[in-house]
LOTOR-309001 format. One line per 5 residues: number of its first residue (from 1); for each residue x, y, z of N, C-alpha, C. Coordinates in Angstrom, 3 decimals, m for minus. Atoms other than C-alpha are relative to their C-alpha. Example, Ala and Ser with C-alpha at 12.3 -4.5 7.8 and 13.67 -1.06 7.14 Angstrom:
1 = 0.890:m1.190:0.000:12.300:m4.500:7.800:0.900:1.200:0.000; m0.820:m1.190:m0.060:13.670:m1.060:7.140:m0.770:1.090:0.730
This chain:
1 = 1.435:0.040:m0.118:8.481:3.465:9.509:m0.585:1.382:m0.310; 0.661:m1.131:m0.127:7.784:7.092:9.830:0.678:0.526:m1.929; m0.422:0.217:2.114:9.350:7.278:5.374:m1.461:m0.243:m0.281; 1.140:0.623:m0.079:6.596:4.918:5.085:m1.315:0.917:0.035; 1.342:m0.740:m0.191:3.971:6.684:6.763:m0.192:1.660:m0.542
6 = m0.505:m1.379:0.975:5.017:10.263:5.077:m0.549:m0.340:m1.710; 0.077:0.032:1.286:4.971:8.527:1.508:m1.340:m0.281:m0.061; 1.372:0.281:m0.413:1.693:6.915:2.375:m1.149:1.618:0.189; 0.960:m1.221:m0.101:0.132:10.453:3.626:0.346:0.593:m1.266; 0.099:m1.119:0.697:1.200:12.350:0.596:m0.389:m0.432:m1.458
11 = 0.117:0.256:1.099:m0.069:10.048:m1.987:m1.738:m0.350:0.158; 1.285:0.387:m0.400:m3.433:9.393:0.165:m1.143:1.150:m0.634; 1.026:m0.289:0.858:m5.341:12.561:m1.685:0.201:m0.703:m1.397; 0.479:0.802:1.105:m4.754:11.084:m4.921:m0.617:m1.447:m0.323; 0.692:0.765:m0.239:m6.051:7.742:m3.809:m1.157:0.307:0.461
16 = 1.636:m0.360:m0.201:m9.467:9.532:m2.508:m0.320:0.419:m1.667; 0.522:m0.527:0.897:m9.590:11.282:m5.523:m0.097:m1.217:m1.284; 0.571:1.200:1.489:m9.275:8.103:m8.163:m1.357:m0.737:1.283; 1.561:0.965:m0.648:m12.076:6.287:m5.323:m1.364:0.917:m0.628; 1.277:m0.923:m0.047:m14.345:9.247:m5.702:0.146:m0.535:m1.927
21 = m0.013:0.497:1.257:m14.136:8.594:m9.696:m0.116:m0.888:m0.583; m0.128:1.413:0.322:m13.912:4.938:m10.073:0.882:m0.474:0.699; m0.787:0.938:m0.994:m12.808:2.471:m7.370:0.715:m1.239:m0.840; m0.591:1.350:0.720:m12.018:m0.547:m10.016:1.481:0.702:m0.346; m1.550:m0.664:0.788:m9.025:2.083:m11.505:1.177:0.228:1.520
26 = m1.576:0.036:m0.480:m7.328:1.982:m8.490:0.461:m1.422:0.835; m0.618:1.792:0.466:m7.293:m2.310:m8.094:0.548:0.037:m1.043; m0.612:0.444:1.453:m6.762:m2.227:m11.787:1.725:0.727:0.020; m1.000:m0.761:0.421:m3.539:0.235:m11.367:0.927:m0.484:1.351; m1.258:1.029:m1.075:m2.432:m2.032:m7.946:0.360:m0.883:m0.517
31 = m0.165:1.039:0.755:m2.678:m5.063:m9.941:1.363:0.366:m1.155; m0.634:m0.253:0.655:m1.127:m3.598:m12.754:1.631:0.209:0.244; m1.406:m0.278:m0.705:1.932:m2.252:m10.627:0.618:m1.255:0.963; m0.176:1.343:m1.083:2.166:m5.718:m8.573:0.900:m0.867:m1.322; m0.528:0.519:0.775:2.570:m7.185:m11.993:1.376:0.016:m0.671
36 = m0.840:m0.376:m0.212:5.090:m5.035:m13.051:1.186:m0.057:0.803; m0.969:0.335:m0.976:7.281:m5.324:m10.023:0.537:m1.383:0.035; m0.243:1.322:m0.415:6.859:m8.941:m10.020:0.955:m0.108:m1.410; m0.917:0.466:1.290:8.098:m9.391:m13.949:1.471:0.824:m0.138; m1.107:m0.415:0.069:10.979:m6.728:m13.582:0.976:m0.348:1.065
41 = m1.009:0.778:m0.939:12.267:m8.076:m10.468:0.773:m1.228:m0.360; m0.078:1.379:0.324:12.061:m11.351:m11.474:1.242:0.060:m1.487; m1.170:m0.164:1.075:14.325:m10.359:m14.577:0.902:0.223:0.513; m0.860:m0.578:m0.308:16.517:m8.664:m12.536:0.554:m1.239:0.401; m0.480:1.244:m0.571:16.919:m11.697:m10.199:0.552:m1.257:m1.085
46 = m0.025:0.689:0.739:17.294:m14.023:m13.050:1.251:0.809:m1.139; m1.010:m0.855:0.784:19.879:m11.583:m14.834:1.821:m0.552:0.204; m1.501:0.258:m0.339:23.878:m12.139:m14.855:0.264:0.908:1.002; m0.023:m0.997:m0.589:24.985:m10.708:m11.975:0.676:1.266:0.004; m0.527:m1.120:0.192:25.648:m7.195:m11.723:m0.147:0.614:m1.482
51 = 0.530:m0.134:1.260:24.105:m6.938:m15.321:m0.526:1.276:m0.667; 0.615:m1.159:m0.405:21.865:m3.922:m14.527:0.266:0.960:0.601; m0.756:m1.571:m0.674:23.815:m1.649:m12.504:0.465:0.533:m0.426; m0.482:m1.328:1.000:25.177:0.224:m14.789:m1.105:0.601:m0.660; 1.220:m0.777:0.420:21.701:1.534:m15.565:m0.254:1.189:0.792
56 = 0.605:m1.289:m1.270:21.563:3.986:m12.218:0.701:1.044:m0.676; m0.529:m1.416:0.244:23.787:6.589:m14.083:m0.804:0.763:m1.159; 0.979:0.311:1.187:21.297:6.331:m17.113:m1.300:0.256:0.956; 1.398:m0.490:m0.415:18.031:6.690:m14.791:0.326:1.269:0.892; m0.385:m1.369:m0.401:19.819:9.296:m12.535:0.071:0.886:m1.195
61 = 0.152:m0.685:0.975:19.914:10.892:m15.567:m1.742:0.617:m0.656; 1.058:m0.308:m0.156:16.463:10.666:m16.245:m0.713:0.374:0.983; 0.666:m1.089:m1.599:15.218:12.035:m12.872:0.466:1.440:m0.117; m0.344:m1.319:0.404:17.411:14.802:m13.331:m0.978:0.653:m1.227; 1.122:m0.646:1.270:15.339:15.308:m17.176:m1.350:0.263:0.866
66 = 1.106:m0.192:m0.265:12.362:15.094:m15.183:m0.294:1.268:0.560; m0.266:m1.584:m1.177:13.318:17.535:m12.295:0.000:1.498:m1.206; m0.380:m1.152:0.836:14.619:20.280:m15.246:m1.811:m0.132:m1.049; 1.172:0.003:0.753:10.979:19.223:m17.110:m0.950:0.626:0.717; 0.614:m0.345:m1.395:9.095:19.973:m14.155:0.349:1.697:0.180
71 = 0.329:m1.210:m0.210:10.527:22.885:m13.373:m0.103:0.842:m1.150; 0.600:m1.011:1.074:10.411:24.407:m16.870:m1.457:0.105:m0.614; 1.358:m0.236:0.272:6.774:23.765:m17.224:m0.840:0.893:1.275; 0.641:m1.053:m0.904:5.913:25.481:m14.181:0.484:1.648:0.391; m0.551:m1.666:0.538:8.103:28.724:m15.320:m0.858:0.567:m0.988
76 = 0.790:m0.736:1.368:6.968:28.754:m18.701:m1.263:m0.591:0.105; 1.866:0.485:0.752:2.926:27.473:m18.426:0.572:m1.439:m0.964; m0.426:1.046:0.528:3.122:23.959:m18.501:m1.432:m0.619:m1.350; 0.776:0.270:1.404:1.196:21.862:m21.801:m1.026:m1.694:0.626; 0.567:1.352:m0.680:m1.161:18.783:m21.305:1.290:m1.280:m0.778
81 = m0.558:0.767:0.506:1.494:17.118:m23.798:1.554:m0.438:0.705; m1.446:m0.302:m0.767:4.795:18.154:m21.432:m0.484:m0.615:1.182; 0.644:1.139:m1.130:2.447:16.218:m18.594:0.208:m1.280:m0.096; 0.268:1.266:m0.285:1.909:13.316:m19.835:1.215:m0.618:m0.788; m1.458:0.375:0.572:5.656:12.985:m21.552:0.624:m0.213:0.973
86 = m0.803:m0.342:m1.006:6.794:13.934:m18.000:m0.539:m1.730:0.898; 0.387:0.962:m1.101:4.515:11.104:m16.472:0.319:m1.735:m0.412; m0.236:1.362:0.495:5.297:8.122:m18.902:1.397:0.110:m0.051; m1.770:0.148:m0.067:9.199:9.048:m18.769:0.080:m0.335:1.233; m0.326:0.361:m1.588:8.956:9.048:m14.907:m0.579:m1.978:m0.028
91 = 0.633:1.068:m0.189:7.082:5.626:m15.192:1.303:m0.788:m1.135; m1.376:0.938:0.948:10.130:4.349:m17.411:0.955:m0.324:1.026; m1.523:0.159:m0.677:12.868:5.330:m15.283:m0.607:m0.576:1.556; 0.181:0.700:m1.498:11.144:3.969:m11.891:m0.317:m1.495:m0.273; m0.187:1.426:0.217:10.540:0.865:m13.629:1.366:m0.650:0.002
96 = m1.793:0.226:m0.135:14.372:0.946:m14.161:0.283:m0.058:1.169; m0.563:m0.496:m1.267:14.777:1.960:m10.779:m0.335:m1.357:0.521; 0.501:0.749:m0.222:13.079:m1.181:m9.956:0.983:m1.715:0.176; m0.869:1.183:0.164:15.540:m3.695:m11.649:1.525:0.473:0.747; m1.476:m0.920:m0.815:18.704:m1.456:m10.570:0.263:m0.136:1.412
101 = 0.385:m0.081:m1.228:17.400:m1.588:m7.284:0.141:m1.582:0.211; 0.129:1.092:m0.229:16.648:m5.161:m7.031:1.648:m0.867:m0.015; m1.185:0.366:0.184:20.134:m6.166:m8.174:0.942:0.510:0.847; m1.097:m0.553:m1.227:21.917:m3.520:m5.923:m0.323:m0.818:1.449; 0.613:0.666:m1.482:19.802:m5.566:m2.887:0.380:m1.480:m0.173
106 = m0.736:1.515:m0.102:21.125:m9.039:m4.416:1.718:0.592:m0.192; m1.523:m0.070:m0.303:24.934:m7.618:m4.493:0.273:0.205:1.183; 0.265:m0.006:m1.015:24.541:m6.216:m1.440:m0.246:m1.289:1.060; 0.299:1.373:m0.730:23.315:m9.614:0.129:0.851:m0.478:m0.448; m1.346:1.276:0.346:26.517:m11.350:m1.457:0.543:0.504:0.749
111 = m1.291:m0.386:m0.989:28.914:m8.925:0.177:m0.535:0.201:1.676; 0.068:0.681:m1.423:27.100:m9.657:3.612:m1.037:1.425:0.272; 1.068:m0.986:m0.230:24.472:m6.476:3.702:m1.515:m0.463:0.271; 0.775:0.541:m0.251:21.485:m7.778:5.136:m0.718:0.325:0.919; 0.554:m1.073:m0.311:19.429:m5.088:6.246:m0.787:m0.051:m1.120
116 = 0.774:0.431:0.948:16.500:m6.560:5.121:m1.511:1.597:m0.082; 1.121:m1.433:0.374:13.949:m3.196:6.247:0.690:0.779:m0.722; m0.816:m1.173:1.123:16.676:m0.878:3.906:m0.759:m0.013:m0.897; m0.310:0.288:1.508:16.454:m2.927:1.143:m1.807:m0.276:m0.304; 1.153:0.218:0.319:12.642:m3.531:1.631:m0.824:1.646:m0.692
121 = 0.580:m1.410:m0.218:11.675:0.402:2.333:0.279:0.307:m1.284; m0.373:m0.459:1.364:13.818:0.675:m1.325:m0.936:m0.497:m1.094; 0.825:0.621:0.936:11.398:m1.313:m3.291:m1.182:m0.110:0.475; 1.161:m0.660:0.063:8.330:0.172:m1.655:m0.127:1.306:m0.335; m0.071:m1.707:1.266:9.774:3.597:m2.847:m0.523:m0.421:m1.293
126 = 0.440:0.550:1.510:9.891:1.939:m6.264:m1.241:0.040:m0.169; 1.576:0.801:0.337:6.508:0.067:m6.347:m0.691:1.547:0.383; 0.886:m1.079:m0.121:4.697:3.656:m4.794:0.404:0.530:m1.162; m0.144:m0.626:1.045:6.371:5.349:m7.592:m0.073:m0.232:m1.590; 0.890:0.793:1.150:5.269:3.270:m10.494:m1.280:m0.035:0.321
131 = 1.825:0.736:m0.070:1.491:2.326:m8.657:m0.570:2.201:m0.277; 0.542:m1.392:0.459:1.309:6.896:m8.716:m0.057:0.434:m1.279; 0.120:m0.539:1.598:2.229:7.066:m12.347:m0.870:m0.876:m0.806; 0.854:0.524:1.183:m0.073:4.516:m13.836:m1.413:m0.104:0.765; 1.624:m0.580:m0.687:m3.093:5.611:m11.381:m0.158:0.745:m0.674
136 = 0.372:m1.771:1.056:m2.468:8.860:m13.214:m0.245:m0.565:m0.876; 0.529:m0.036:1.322:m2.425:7.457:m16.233:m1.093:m0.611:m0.374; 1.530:0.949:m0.209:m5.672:5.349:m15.625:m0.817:1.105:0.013
């Protein structure tokens, strides 16, 4: 609960700040991310099993690019173009993270894991971290 309420407080100024600007952009960018979740899950679930897990060494990979992007734009004076490369790659690999995720929570439930707040709290990480990158990009 207290994850939750942490991820919640530290994403709550950028939700004042898209209200103060236009309130429709941040329905349009819940919607948008609801949708999302729903069609990549739904692939995942609908996938052969264990299909997708071999993608986490492939998006761990991309988090790492991000992390090393990140911090070399705030060494060297970052670019508006190294932003918004940084924010549509992150919005790739958490969409990945999404199906990867979903599938590790149906293997998991075969071999008897059923620790349903884990596996929930894991795919409200996800969903916050897709609904922050396409607020931004709204």
């Amino acid at each position: 609960m207290a994850s939750a309420v942490f991820e919640g407080a530290s994403i709550g100024p950028l939700i004042d700040l898209a209200i103060q600007i236009d309130p429709s952009v941040l329905v349009a960018a819940f919607v948008g991310t609801a949708l999302a979740f729903a069609c990549f899950s739904g692939a995942a679930m609908l996938a052969r099993r264990r299909e997708y897990l071999y993608l986490g060494g492939l998006l761990s990979s991309g988090v790492s690019m991000l992390l090393w992007l990140h911090f070399a734009s705030s060494i060297f004076g970052g670019s508006t173009a190294l932003f918004k490369m940084e924010i549509y790659l992150g919005l790739l690999v958490f969409v990945g993270y999404m199906v990867v995720d979903t599938q590790d929570i149906i293997e998991k439930a075969h071999l008897g894991d059923l620790d349903y707040v884990k596996h929930a709290l894991t795919l409200f990480t996800d969903f916050v971290a897709v609904f922050v990158r396409i607020l931004i990009i709204m």
